[in-house]
One Martini backbone bead per residue (centre of mass of N, CA, C, O) as a GRO file, in nm:
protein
  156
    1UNK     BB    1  -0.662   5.965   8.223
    2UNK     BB    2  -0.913   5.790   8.075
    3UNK     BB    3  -1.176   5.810   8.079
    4UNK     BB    4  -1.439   5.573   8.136
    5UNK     BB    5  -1.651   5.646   7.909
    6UNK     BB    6  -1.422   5.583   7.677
    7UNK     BB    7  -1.386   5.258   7.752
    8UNK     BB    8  -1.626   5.196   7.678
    9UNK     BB    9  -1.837   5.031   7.452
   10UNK     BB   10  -1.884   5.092   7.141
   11UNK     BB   11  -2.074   5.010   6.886
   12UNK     BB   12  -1.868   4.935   6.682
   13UNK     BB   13  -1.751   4.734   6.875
   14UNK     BB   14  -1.992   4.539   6.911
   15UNK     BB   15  -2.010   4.455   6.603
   16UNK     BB   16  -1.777   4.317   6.612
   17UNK     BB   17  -1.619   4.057   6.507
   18UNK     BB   18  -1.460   3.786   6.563
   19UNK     BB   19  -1.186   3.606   6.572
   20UNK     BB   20  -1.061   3.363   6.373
   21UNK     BB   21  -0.958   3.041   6.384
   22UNK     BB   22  -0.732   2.825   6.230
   23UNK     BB   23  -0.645   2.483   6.101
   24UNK     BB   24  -0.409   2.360   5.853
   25UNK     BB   25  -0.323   2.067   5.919
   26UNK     BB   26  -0.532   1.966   5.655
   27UNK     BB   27  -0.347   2.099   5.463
   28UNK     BB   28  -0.243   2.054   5.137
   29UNK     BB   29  -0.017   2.316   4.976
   30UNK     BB   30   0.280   2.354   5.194
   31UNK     BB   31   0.198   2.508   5.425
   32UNK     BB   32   0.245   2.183   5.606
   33UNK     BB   33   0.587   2.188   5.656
   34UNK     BB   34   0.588   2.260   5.960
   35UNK     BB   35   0.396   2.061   6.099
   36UNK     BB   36   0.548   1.825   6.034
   37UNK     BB   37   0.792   1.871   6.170
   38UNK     BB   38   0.639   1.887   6.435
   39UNK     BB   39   0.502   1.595   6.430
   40UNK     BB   40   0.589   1.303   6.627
   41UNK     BB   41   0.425   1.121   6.477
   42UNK     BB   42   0.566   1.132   6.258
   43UNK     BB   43   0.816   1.007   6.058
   44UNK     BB   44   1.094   1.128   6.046
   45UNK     BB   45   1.166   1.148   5.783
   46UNK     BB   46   0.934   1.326   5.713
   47UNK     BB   47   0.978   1.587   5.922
   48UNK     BB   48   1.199   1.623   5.694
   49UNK     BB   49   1.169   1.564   5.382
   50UNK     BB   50   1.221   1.259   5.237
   51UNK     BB   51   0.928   1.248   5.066
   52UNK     BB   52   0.834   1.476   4.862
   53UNK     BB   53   1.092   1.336   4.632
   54UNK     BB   54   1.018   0.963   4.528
   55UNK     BB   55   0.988   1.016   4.248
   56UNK     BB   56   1.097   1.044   3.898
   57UNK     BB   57   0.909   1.265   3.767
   58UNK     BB   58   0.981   1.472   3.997
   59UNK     BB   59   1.307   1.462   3.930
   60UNK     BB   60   1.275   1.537   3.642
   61UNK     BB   61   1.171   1.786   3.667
   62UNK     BB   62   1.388   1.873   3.887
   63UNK     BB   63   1.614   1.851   3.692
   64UNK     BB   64   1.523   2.041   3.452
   65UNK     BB   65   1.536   2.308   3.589
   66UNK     BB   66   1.836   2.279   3.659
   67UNK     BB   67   1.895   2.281   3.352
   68UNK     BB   68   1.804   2.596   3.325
   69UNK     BB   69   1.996   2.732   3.544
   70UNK     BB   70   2.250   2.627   3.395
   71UNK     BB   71   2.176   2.872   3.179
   72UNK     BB   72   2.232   3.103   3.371
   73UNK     BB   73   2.547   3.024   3.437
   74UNK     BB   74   2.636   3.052   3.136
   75UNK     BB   75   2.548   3.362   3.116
   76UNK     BB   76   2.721   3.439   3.334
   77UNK     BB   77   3.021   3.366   3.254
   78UNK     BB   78   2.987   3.543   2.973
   79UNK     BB   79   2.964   3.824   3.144
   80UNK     BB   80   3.116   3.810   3.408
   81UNK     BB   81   2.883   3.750   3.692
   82UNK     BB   82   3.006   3.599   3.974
   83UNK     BB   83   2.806   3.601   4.141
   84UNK     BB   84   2.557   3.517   4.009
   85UNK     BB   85   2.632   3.269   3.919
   86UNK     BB   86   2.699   3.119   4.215
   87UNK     BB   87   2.387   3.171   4.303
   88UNK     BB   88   2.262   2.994   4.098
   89UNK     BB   89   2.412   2.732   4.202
   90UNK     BB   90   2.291   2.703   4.457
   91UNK     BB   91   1.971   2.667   4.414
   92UNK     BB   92   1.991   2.384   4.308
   93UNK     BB   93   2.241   2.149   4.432
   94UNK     BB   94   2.072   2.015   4.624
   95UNK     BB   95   1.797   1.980   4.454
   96UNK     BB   96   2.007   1.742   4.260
   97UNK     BB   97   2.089   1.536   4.400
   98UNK     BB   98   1.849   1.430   4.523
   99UNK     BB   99   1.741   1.356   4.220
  100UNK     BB  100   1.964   1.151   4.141
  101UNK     BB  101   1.898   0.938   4.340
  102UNK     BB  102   1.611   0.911   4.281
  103UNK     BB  103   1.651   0.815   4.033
  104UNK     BB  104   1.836   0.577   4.082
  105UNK     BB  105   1.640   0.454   4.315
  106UNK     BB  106   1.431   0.384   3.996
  107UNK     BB  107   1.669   0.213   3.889
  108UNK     BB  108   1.880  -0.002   3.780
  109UNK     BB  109   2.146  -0.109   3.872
  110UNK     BB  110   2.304  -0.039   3.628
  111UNK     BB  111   2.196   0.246   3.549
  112UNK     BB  112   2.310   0.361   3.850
  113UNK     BB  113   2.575   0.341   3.845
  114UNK     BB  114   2.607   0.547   3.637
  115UNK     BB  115   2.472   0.772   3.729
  116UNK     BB  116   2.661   0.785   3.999
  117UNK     BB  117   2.902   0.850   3.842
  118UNK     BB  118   2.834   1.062   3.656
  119UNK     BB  119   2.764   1.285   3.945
  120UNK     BB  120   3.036   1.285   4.046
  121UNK     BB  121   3.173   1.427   3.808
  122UNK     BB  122   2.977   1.661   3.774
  123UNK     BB  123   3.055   1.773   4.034
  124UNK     BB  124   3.351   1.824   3.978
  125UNK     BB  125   3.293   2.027   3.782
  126UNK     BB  126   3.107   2.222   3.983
  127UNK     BB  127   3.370   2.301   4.149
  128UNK     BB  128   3.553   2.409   3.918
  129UNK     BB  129   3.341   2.623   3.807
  130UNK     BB  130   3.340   2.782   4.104
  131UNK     BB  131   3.640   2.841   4.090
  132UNK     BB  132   3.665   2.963   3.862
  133UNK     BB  133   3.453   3.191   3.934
  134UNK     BB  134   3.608   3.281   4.207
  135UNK     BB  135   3.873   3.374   3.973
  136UNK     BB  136   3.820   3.479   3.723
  137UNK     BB  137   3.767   3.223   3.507
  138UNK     BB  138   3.660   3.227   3.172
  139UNK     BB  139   3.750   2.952   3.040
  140UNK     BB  140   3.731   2.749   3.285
  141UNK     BB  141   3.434   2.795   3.349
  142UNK     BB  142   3.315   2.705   3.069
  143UNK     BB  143   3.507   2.456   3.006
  144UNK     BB  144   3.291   2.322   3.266
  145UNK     BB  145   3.037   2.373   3.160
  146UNK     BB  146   3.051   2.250   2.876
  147UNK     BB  147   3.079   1.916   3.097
  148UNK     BB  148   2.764   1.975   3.261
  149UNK     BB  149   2.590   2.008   2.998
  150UNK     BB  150   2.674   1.695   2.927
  151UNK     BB  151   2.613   1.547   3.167
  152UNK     BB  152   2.293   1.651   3.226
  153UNK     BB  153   2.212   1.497   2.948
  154UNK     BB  154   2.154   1.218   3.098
  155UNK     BB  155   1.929   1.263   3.297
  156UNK     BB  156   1.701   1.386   3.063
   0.00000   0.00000   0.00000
């Protein structure tokens, strides 16, 4: 056992400072979405995060992003790198319906009809290219490619 006297605190022990700890609970910088989660206080919808992007620009812009990887998904098809395109078309389509949502629930409901008529179609489409990419077959894939790289210039 160590002595007594090794126990006791040293000078450098005394000098040093507290630990500080913060609340960030009111930092909005993303860092809050854990927060959010969790404070019984917020309405579900908001704890569930389905506040987070329901104006049109920023589904526009988060639009625009997803037809940028989906321009990675078509250089994966052409190298045959068959892993990495279904990867790649996995990270958008998630926030890519929920922004065609948001996009047509901020249009007229004539434009809405089309939207949504469009977007069903666009995913029949990306069901094919990723099976065709899970087969290995790239004219399928291609040829899938280029009817969702035509539709998804409908929302942009």
């Amino acid at each position: 056992a160590p002595p007594a006297a090794a126990m006791a605190a040293t000078p450098a022990m005394a000098a040093a400072s507290a630990v500080d700890t913060f609340d960030f609970r009111s930092v909005k910088s993303g860092y809050d979405i854990i927060y959010e989660a969790r404070d019984l206080d917020l309405p579900q919808g908001t704890r569930d995060g389905l506040d987070q992007a329901r104006d049109s620009a920023t589904a526009k812009a988060r639009i625009a992003e997803s037809a940028a990887r989906l321009d990675k998904v078509g250089a994966a098809i052409e190298k045959q790198y068959w892993v990495n395109g279904r990867e790649e078309l996995r990270r958008f389509l998630g926030t890519l319906r929920f922004d065609i949502n948001t996009l047509a629930a901020t249009s007229p409901p004539s434009t809405a009809k089309k939207l949504l008529a469009t977007k069903k179609d666009m995913f029949d489409n990306i069901d094919k290219m990723d099976f065709a990419m899970r087969s290995k077959n790239q004219a399928a894939a291609a040829k899938a490619y280029d009817t969702v790289v035509k539709q998804m210039a409908t929302f942009l």
